[in-house]
Structures are given as structure tokens and as C-alpha cells.
NUFIVO-371196 format. One record per atom (N, C-alpha, C, CB): residue in three letters; y, z, x. Coordinates in steps of 0.2 Angstrom, whole numbers, plus 5000, padded with zeros to 4 digits. Each point is the difference from the previous one (the first is absolute). Glycine has a CB too. Layout:
<atoms>
AlaYZX/...
</atoms>
This chain:
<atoms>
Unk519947964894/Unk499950005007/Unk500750005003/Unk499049935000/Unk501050105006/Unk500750025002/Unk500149915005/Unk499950185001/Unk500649814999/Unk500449955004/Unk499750025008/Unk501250004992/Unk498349975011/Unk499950005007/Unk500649955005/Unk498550034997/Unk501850015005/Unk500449955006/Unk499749975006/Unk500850054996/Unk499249885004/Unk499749935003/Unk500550055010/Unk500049844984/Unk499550165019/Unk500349995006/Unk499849965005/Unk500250104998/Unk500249855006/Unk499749975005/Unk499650035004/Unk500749944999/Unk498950025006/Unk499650045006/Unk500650035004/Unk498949915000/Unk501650055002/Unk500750015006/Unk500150094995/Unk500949825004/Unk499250174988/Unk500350074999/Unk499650055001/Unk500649964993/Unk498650035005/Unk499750045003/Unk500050035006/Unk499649954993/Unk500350025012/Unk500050015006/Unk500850025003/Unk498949915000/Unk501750084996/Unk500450055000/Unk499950065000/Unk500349934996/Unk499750094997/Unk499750054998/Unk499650045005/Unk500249944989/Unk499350045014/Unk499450045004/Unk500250015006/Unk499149954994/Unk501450015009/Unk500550015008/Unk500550084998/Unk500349825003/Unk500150144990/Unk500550055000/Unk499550074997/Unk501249914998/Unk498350105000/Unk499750074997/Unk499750025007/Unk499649974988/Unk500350005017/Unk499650015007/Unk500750025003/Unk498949915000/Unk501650075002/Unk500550035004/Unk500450064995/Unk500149875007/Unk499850134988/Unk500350094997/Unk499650055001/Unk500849964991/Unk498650035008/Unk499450035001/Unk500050035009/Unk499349914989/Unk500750045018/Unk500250035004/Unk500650035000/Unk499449955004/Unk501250034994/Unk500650024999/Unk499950104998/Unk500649854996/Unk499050164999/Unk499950064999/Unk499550035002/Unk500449974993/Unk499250015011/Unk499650025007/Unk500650025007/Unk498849914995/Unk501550065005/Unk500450025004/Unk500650055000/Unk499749915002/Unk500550084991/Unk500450084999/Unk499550034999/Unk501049994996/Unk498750045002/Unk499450024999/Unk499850065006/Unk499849874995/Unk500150085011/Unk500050035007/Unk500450025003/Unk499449955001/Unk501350025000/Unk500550035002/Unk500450074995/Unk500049875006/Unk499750134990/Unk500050084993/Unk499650045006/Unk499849944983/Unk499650035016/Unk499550065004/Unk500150025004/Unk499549974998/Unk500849975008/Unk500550035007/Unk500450064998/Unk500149895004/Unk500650084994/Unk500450034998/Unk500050094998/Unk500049884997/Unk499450125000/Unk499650084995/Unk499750035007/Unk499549944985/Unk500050015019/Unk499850045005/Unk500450015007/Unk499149964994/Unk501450005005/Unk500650015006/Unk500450074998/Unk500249865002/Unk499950144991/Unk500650064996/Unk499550085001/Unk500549894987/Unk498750095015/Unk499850074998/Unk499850025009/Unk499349994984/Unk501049955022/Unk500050035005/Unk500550025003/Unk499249965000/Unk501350014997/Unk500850055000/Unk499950074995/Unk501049885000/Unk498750134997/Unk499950074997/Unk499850055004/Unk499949954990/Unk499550035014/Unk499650035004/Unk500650025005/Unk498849944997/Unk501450025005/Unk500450015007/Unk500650035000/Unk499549925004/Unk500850094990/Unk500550044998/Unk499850075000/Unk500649904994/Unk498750115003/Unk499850044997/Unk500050045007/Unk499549954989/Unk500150035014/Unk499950015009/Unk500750035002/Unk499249885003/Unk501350094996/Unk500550005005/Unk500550074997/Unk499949855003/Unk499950154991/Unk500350064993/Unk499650065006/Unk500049954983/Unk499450045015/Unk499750055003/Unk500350015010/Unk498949974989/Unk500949995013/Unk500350005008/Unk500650054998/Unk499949865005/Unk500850114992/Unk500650044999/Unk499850064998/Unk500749914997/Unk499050114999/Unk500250084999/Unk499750045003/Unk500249994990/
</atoms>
């Protein structure tokens, strides 16, 4: 049998706070990526626009 390590309830409940806040932590970059990507492809557009405008 492998060695199970003994955790308190407090370390548990550690553990499930701090798994819960990197879990939104990665939901938030996450979204702000998504932003980011959909913000980047409406400066493309509008440059594109504006290429076109100039010639």
C-alpha cells in the first residue's frame, strides 16, 4: 500500500479555497486572452479599412 498522507479538515479546506481561486484565476486570463484576440482582430479590420481608404 502506498503511504496515504493524513490531512486535517483546516488542510483540506485549504487546499479546496486555494484550487478554487487558481481555477478563477484561470478563468480570468482566460477571458481577458479572449478579449485581447477579439480586440487584436478588430484593429485588423480597421486597418484593413483604413489600407483600403489610403489607396
Amino acid at each position: 500500500m502506498a503511504d496515504l498522507e493524513f490531512k486535517s479538515q483546516e488542510e483540506w479546506l485549504k487546499d479546496i479555497i486555494l484550487n478554487d481561486i487558481f481555477f478563477e484565476l484561470e478563468l480570468e486570463i482566460y477571458f481577458e486572452l479572449e478579449l485581447v484576440i477579439h480586440l487584436g482582430l478588430e484593429l485588423e479590420i480597421y486597418l484593413g479599412l483604413v489600407l483600403e481608404i489610403c489607396l
